[in-house]
C-alpha positions as CSV (number, residue, x, y, z in Angstrom):
1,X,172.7,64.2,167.7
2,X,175.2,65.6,170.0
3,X,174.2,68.6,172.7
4,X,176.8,71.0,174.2
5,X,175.6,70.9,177.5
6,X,178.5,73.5,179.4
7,X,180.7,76.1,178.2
8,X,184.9,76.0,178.7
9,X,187.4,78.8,178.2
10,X,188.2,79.2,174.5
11,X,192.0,78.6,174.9
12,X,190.9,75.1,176.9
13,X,188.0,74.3,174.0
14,X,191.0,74.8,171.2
15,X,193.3,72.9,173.0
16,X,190.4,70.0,174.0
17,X,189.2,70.4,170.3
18,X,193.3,69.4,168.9
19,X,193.1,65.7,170.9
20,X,189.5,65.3,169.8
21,X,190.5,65.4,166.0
22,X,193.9,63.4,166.7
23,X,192.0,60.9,168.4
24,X,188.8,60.6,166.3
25,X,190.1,61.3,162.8
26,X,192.2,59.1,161.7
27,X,192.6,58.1,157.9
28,X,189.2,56.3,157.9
29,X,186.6,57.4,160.1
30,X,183.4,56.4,161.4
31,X,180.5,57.6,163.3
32,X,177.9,55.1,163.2
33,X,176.1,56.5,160.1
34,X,179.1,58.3,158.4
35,X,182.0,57.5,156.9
36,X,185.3,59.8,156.2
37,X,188.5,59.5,154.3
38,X,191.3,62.0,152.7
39,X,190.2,62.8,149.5
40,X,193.4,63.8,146.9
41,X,191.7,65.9,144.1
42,X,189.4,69.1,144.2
43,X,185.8,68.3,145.1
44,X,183.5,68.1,141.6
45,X,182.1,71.3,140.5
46,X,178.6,71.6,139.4
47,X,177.5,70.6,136.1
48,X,176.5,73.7,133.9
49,X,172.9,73.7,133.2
50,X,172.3,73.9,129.6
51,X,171.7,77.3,128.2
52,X,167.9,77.6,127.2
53,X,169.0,81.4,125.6
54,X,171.6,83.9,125.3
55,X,172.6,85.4,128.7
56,X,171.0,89.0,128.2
57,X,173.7,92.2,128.4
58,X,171.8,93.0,131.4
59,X,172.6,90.2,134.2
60,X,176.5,92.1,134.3
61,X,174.4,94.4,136.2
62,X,174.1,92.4,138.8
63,X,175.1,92.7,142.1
64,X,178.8,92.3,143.2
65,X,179.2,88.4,144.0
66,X,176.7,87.0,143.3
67,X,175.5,84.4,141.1
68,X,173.6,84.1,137.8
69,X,171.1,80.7,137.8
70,X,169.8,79.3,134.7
71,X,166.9,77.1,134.3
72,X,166.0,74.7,132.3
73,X,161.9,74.8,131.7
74,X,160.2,78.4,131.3
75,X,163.0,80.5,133.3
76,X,165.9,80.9,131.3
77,X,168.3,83.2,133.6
78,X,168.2,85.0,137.4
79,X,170.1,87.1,139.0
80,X,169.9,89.6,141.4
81,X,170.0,93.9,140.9
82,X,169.9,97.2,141.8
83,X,172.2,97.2,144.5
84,X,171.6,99.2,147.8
85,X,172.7,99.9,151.4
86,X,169.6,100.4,153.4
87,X,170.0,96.8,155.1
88,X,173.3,97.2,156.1
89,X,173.6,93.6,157.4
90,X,177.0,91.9,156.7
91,X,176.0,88.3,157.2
92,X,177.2,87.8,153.9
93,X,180.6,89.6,154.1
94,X,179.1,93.4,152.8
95,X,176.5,95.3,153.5
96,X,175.3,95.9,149.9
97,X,171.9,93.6,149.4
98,X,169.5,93.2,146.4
99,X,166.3,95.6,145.7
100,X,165.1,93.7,142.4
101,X,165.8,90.5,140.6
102,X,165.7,89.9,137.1
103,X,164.6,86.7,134.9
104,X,164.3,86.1,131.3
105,X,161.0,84.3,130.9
106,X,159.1,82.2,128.3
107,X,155.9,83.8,127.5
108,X,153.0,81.9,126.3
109,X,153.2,83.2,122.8
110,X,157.0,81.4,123.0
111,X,159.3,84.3,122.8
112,X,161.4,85.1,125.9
113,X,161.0,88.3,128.1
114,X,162.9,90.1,130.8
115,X,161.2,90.4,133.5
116,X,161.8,92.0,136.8
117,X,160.1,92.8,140.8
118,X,161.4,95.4,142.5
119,X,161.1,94.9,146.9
120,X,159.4,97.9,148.2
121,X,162.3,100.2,150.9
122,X,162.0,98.2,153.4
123,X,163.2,94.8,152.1
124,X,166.1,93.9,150.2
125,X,167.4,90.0,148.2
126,X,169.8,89.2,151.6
127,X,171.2,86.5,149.0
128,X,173.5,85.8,146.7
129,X,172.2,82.6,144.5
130,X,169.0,82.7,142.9
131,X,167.7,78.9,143.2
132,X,165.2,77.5,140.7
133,X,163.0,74.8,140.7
134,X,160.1,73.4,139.7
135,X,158.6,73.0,142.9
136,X,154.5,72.1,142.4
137,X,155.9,69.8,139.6
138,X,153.7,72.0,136.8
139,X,156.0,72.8,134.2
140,X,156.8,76.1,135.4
141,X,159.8,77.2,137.7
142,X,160.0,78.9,140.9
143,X,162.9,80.7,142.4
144,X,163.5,81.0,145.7
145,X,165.2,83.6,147.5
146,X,166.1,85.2,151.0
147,X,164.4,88.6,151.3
148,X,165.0,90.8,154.7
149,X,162.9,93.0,156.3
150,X,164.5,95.7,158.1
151,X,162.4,95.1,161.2
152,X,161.5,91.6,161.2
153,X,164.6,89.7,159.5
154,X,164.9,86.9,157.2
155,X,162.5,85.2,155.3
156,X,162.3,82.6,152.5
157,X,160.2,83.6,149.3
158,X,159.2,81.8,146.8
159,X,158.9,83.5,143.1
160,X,157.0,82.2,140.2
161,X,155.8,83.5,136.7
162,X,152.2,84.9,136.2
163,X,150.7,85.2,132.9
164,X,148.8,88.7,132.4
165,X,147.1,90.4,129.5
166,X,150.5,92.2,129.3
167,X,152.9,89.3,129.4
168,X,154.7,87.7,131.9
169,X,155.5,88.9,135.7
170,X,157.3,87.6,138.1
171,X,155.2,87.4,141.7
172,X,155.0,86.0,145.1
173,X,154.1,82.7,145.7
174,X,154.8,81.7,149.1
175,X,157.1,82.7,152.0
176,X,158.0,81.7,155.2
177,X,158.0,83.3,158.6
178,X,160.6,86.1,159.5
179,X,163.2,85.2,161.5
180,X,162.2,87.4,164.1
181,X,163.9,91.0,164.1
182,X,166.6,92.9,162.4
183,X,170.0,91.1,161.6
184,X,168.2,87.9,161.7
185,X,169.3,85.7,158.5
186,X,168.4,82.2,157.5
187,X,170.3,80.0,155.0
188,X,168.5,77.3,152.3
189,X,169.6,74.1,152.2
190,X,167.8,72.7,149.3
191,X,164.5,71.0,148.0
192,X,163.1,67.6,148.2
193,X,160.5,65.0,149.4
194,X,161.7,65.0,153.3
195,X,158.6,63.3,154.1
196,X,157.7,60.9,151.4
197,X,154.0,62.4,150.7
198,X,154.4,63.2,146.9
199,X,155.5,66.6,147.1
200,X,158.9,68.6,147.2
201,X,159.4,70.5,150.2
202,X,162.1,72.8,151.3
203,X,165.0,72.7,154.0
204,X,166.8,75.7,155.5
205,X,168.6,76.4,158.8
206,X,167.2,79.6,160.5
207,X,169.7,81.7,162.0
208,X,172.6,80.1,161.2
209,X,175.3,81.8,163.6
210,X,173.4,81.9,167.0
211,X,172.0,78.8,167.4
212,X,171.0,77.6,164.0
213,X,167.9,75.4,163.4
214,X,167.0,73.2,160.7
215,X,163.2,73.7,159.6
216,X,161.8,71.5,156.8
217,X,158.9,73.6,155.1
218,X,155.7,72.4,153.0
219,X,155.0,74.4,150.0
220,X,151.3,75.5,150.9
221,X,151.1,78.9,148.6
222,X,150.5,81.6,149.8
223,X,152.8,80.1,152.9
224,X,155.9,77.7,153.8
225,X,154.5,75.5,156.4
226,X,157.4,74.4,158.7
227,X,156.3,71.1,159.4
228,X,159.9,69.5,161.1
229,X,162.9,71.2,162.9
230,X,165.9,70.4,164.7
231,X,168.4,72.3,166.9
232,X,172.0,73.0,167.0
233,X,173.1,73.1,163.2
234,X,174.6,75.4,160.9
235,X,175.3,75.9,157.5
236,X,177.2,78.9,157.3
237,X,179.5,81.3,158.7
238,X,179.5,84.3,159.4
239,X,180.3,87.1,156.7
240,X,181.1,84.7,154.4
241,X,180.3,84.3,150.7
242,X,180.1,80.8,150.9
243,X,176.3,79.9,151.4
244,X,176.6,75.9,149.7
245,X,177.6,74.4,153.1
246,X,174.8,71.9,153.2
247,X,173.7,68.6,150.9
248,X,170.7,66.5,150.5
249,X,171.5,63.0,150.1
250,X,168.9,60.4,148.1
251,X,170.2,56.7,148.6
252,X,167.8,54.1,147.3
253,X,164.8,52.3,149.7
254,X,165.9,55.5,151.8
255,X,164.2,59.2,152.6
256,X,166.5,62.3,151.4
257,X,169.0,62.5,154.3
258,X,170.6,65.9,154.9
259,X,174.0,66.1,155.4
260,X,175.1,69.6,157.2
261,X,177.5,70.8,160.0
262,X,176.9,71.1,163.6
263,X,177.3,74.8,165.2
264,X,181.3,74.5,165.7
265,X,181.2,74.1,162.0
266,X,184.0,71.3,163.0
267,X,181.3,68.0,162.2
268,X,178.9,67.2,160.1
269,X,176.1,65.4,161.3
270,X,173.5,63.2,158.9
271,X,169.5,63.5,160.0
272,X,166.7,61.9,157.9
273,X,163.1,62.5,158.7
274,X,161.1,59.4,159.0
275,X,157.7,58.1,159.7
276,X,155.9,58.4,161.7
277,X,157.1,62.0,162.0
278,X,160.7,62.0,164.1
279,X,164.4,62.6,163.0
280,X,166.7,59.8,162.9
281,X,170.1,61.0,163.5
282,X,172.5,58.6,161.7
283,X,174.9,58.4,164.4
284,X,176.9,61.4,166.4
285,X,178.4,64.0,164.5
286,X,181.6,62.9,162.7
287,X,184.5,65.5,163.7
288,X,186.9,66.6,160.9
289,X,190.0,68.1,161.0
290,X,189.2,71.3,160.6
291,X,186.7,74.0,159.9
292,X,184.3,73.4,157.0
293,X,184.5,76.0,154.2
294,X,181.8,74.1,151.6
295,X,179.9,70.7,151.1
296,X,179.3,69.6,147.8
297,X,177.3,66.7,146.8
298,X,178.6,63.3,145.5
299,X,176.9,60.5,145.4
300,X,175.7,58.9,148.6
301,X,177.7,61.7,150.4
302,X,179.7,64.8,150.4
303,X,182.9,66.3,149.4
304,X,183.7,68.3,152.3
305,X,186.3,71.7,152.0
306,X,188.1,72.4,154.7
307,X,189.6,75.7,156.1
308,X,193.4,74.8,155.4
309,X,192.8,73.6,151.8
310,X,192.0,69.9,152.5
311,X,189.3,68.0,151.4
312,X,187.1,64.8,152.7
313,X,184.7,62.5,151.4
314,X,182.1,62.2,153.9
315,X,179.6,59.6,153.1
316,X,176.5,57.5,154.1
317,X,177.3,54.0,155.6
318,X,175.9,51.3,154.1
């Protein structure tokens, strides 16, 4: 993976930065383990999951921008509520953040509850796209979520269903460390077997706009062991919406490969974690020809947004 090892005067960086895509990008582009080329139509859109139930009258409620998830097992809908300003953080373009989020559950008697779990003042949702997944394999989904502290920063939780006496609740399962202190945010990448031991782990990139890092996390309830990490990546920019800026490729024979930008947000870079416990960068990170906006998956690669309304396919080499 590449390093900046010195800094250069931004107007000499842009100008530097012009060649560098002139001279490295041309139709089709390599870097060792990538592969680019202009791509004509809009990048795919995400399949709609199929509607388990009704989407209740209360999820347009939810906050401003943000999404509503459906499931597909126990967890029907998510999405996030009662909106506040006491985390007035704009890594995510406002300073409004989450206090509760909301799910309509299947209870064991069959029939499908609201349920809700409301952060105490200090925390808010610092999100905007409930994620849920079936992450122990059990039959019942989790959600996970980015909950901030207003003194210790970001954090990755992990939500699942409890069955009580009195129906169903949503509780804690797991959560990573904080990022540290105030203001400090982290962005999910997504879920998979990194490291080929039988269970789904999770990625994210910890502080994202200073220096971001890429942790791969165990699910150990009540924790999120990071077991891997590497430096210098991103997968988001700063007080922007966008948060999908990252993909998890699965070829064949292979480990998941993640497929994310570096910290110019100008190349995407692919790294696989192999045995016997070290990243295998797939080459130097490919520059594009311009600033990436959003990655979505395609198979054995990415469709890759860019800031002026083009698009690349960026895939795996063969």
């Amino acid at each position: 993976m590449s390093r900046l090892l010195f800094s250069v005067p931004a107007p000499i960086a842009a100008a530097l930065w012009a060649i560098a895509v002139v001279v490295l990008t041309p139709s089709w582009g390599n870097a060792m383990g990538l592969q680019q080329a202009p791509r004509a139509q809009a990048c795919p859109a995400m399949k709609p999951v199929p509607a388990l139930q009704a989407l209740p009258e209360q999820a347009a409620q939810r906050i401003a921008e943000s999404q509503v998830a459906a499931g597909r097992m126990d967890v029907a809908w998510v999405w996030l509520g009662s909106p506040t300003l006491r985390y007035p953080h704009r890594a995510l373009g406002s300073p409004t953040h989450a206090g509760s989020v909301h799910a309509l559950v299947r209870a064991r008697s069959g029939i499908w509850q609201p349920v809700e779990l409301r952060l105490p003042l200090n925390r808010v949702y610092e999100d905007r796209v409930p994620r849920i997944v079936d992450l122990d394999r059990d039959g019942s989904e989790e959600i996970v979520l980015v909950e901030a502290d207003l003194l210790r920063g970001a954090a990755l939780v992990v939500l699942g269903v409890e069955h009580t006496a009195t129906g169903p609740a949503l509780v804690e399962r797991a959560r990573s460390a904080f990022a540290g202190s105030a203001f400090r945010w982290l962005n999910p990448v997504g879920v998979a077997d990194f490291d080929a031991d039988g269970h789904l782990d999770l990625a994210m990139v910890r502080t994202p706009h200073i220096g971001g890092e890429l942790q791969l996390l165990h699910y150990r309830p009540p924790a999120l062991v990071p077991y891997a990490s590497a430096l210098d990546v991103s997968n988001h920019r700063m007080g922007a919406l966008e948060q999908e800026m990252a993909v998890i490729v699965q070829n064949p024979g292979q480990r998941p490969t993640v497929l994310l930008p570096d910290m110019s947000l100008r190349a995407l870079q692919a790294m696989r974690w192999d045995a016997p416990g070290r990243w295998t960068d797939l080459g130097e990170a490919l520059p594009l020809p311009g600033r990436i906006e959003r990655v979505t998956a395609v198979p054995g690669g990415a469709c890759v947004l860019l800031d002026d309304g083009s698009r690349r396919d960026v895939m795996l080499a063969p």
